[in-house]
N, C-alpha and C positions, 0 to 999 in steps of 0.2 A: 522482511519478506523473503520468502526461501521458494525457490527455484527448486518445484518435486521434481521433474526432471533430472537435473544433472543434480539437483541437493545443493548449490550453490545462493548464496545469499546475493539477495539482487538490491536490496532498498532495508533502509532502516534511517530511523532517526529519535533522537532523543532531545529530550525537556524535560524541565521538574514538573511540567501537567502533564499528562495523557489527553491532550485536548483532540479537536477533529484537525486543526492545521497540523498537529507533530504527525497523523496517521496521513495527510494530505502530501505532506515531505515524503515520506515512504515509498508512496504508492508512488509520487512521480519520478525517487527516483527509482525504482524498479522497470519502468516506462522508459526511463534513460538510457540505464542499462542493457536495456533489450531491444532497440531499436527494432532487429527483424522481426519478432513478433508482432501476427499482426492480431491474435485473437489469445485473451488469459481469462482463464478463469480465478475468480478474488476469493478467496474465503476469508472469513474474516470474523471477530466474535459480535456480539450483538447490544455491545455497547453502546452510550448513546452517540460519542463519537463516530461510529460505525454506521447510523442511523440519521445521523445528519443530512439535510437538505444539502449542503457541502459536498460532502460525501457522496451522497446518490447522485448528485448531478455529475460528477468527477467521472 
C-alpha cells in the first residue's frame, strides 16, 4: 500500500496465494503505520479478494 501523499509505502505483505487475509495483513498494516490518520481513502482492484465479505466489513 503506498502513501500518495508523501509516496511512501505504508503496508504490504506477501504469500504464495493472493488470497483476501494476505490483502487483510496490508491494509492493517498500513492502519499501523499511520496511526494519526483518521480518514483514507482505499483503492483497490476488483478482485475477488477485494470483494470479500472480509474485506468489506474491514
Amino acid at each position: 500500500m503506498l502513501d500518495l501523499f508523501n509516496h511512501v509505502v505504508v503496508g504490504w505483505s506477501m504469500h504464495h496465494r493472493q488470497d483476501r487475509k494476505m490483502v487483510l495483513r496490508a491494509v492493517e498494516m498500513a492502519v499501523w503505520q499511520c496511526p494519526e490518520a483518521t480518514q483514507a481513502i482505499l483503492h483497490s482492484a476488483r478482485g475477488t479478494q477485494f470483494t470479500s465479505g472480509d474485506y468489506q466489513r474491514y
